[in-house]
C-alpha positions as CSV (number, residue, x, y, z in Angstrom):
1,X,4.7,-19.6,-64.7
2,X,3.1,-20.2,-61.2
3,X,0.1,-18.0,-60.6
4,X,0.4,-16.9,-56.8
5,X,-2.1,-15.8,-53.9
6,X,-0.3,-14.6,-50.9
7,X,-3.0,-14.0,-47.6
8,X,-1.6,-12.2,-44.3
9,X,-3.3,-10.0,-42.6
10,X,-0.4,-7.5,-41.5
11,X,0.4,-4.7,-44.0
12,X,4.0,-4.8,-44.4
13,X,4.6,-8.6,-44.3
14,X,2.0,-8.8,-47.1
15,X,4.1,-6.6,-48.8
16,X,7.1,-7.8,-48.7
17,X,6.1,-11.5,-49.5
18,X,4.5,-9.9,-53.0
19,X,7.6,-8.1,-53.2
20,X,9.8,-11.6,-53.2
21,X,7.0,-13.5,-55.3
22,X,6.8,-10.8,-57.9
23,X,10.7,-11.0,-58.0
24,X,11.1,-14.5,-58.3
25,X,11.1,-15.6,-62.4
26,X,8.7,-19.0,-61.5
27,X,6.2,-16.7,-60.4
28,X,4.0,-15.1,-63.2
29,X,1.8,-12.5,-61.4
30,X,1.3,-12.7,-57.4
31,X,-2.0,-10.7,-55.7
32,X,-2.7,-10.3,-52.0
33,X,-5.3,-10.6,-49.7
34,X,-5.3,-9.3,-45.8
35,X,-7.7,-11.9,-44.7
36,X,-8.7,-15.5,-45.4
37,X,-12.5,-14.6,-45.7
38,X,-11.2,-12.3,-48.8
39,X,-8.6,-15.1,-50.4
40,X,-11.3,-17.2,-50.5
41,X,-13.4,-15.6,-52.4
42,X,-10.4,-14.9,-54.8
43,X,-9.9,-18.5,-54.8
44,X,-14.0,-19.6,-55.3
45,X,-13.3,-17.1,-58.4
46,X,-10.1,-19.0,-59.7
47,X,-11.8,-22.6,-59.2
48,X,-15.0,-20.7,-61.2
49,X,-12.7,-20.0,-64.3
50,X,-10.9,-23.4,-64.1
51,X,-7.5,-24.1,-64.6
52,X,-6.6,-21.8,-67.6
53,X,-9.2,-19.5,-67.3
54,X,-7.7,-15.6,-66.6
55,X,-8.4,-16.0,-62.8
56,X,-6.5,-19.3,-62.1
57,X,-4.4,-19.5,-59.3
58,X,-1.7,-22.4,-58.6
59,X,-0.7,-21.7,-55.2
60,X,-1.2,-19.8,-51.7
61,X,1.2,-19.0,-49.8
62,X,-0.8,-18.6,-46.2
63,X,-0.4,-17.0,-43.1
64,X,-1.4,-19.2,-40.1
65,X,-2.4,-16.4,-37.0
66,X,-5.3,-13.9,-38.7
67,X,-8.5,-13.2,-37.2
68,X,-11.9,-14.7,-38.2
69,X,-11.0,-17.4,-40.3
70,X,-7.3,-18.5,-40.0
71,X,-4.9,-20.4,-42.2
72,X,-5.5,-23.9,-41.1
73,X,-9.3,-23.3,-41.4
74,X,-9.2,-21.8,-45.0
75,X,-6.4,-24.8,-45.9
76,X,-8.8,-27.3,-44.5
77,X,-11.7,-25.3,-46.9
78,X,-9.9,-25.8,-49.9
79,X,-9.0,-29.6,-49.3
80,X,-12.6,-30.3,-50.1
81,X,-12.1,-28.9,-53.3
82,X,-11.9,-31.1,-56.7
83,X,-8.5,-29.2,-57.8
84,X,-7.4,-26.4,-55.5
85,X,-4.4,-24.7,-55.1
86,X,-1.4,-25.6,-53.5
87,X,-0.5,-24.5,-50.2
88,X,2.7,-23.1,-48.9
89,X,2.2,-22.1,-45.1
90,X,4.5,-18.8,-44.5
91,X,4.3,-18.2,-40.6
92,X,6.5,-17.1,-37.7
93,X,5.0,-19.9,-35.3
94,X,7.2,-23.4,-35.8
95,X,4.3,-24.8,-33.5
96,X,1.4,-26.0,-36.8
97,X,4.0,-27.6,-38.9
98,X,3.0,-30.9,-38.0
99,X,-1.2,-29.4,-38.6
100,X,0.2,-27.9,-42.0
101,X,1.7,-31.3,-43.6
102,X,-1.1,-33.1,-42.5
103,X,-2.7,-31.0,-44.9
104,X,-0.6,-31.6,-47.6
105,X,1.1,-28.0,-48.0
106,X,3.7,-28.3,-50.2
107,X,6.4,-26.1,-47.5
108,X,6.4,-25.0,-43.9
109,X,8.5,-21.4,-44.4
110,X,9.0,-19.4,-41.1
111,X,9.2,-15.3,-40.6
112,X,11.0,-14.1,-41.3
113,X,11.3,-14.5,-44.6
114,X,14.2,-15.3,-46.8
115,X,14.3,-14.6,-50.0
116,X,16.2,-18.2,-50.7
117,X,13.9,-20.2,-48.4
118,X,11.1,-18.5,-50.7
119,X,12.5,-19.1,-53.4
120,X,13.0,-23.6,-52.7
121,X,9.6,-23.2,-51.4
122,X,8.5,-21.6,-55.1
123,X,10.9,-24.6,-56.5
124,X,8.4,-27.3,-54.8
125,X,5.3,-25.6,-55.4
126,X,6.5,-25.5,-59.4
127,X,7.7,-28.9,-59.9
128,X,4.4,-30.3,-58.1
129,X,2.2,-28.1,-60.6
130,X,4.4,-29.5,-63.4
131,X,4.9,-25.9,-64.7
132,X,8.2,-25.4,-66.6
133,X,11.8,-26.8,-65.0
134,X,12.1,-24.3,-62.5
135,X,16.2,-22.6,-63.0
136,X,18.7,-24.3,-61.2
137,X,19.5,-22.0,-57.8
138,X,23.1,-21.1,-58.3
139,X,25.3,-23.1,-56.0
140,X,27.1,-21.6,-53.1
141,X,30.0,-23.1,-51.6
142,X,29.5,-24.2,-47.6
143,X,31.2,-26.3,-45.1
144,X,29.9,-29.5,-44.4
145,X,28.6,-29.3,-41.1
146,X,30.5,-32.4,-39.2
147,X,28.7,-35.6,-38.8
148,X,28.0,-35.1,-34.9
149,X,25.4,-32.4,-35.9
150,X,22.3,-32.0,-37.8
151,X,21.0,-28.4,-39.5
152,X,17.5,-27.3,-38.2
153,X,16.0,-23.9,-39.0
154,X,13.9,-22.1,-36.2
155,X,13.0,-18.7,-37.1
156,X,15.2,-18.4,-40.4
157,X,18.1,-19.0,-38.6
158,X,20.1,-22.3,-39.2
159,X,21.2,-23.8,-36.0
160,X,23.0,-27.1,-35.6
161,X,22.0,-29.6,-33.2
162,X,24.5,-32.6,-31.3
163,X,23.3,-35.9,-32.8
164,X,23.9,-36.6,-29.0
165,X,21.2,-34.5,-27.8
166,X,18.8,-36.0,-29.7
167,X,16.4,-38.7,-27.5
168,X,14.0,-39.8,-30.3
169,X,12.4,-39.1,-33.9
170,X,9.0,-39.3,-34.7
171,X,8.0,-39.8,-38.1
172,X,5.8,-37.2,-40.3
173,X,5.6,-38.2,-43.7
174,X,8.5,-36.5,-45.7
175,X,9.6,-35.3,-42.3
176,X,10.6,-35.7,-39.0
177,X,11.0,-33.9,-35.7
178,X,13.8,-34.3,-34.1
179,X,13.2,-34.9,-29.7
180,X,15.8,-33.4,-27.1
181,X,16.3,-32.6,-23.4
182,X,15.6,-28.4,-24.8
183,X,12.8,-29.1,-27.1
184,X,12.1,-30.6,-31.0
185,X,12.7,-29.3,-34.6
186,X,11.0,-30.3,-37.6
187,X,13.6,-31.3,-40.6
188,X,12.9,-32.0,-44.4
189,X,14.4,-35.3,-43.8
190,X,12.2,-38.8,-44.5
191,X,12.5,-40.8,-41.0
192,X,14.5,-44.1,-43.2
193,X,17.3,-41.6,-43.9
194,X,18.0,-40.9,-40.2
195,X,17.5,-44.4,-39.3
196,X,20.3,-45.8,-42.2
197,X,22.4,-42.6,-41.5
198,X,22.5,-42.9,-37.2
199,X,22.5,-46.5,-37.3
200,X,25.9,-46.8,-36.3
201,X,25.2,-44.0,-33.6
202,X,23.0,-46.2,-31.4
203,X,19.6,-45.0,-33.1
204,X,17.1,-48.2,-33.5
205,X,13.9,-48.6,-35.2
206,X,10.9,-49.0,-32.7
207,X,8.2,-48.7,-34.4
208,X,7.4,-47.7,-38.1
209,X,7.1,-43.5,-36.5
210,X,9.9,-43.8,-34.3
211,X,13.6,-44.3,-34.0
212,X,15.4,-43.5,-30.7
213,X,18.7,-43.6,-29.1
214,X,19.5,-46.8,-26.9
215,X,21.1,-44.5,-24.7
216,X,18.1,-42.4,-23.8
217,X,16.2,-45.1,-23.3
218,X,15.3,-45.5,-19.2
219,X,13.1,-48.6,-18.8
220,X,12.2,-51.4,-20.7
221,X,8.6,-52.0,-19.8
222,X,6.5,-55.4,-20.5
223,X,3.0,-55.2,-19.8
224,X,0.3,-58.4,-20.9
225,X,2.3,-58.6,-24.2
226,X,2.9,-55.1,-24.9
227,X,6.4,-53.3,-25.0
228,X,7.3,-49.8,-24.5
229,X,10.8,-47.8,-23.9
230,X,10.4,-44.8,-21.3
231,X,12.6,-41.7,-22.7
232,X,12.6,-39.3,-20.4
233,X,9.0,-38.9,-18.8
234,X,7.7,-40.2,-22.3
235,X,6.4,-43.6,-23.2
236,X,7.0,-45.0,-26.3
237,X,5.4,-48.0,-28.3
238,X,7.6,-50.5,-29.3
239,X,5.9,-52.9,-32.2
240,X,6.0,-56.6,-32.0
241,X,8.2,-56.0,-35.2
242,X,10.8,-54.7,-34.2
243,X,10.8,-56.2,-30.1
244,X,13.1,-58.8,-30.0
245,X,15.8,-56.4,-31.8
246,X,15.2,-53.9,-29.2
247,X,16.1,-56.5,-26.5
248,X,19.0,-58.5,-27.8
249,X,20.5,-54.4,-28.1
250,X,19.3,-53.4,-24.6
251,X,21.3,-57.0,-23.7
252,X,24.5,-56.4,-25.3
253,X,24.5,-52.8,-24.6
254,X,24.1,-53.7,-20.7
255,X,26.7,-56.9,-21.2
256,X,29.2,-55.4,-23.8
């Protein structure tokens, strides 16, 4: 059973994120704390009694925005640690994710909360503690979104994007953010997968953090030996690598 600390310094979303963690049967017992200066003393006290002692704690699930000391700062903290927590990051700004999972947290879940985006977020922070299989979530039955879309969440609200709209991806470990015309999202999705998956949509490999879409691409440039793609008003590297594909794609694409 997962021993929770949630930290937010507003009241009533402090409350109800207790409310879902105490609710959830992962979670074992889940205390708050309205400031990061006051979790991490909770936490000092947990890495004081070790592991199994009575004051252990197995994950936070952090706010991002408080005053004084704020999320990021207290995440960065607790990375110097020998064994600290885990970190879930539970915040209404989509704008740190890419801060947050270079931190390691084990989820990026945006305000407001729901109580099954919670609940995978509790899934990942329990199979990563290696606490007891977690129960399977019951399965509900969706349509497939068609292939010409791809399901982002902004604001816990699932909105699907045009595969068309999309100018590039940029790689962030387990993740990447998807580039359009309007804007990016950040997806659960490893970089490879969209490469194999848009393949036969006109989405190359440029560089081992970037795919993009031949048909975004605006200029070629060559400059002493170096290779970039312009997409938009942004210039991308391309690696030696993968160079000469790039070209012989440009050529055909142009030709065909």
């Amino acid at each position: 059973m997962l021993r929770a600390l949630a930290v937010d310094d507003e009241r009533p979303s402090l409350e109800e994120l207790l409310y879902l963690l105490n609710a959830d049967p992962r979670v074992g017992s889940a205390e708050g704390a309205g400031d990061a200066t006051e979790a991490l003393r909770r936490i000092n006290r947990a890495l004081e009694s070790g592991p199994d002692g009575p004051d252990a704690i197995d994950v936070v699930f952090l706010d991002i925005q408080m005053p004084g000391l704020d999320g990021l700062d207290l995440a960065r903290l607790l990375t110097g640690f020998a064994r600290p927590p885990l970190v879930v990051f539970v915040t209404a700004h989509e704008d740190f994710a890419v801060q947050a999972f270079d931190l390691k947290a084990v989820d990026y879940v945006l305000k407001p909360v729901r109580k099954e985006r919670l609940a995978e977020a509790v899934r990942r922070a329990a199979a990563q503690r290696g606490t007891t299989p977690p129960e399977p979530s019951p399965r509900i039955p969706v349509h497939e979104p068609d292939p010409d879309h791809i399901a982002v969440e902004l604001g816990g609200v699932t909105r699907f994007v045009a595969v068309d709209d999309i100018t590039h991806v940029e790689a962030h470990g387990d993740y990447a953010r998807l580039h359009t015309d309007r804007g990016s999202h950040l997806v659960r999705i490893p970089l490879s997968t969209l490469e194999e998956r848009w393949r036969s949509r006109g989405f190359v490999r440029i560089h081992r953090r970037h795919l993009v879409a031949l048909r975004h691409i605006g200029e070629l440039r060559l400059d002493a030996g170096t290779v970039s793609v312009l997409i938009g008003s942004e210039e991308l590297q391309v690696s030696r690598r993968h160079a000469r594909e790039l070209r012989d794609l440009l050529m055909r694409r142009t030709t065909g």
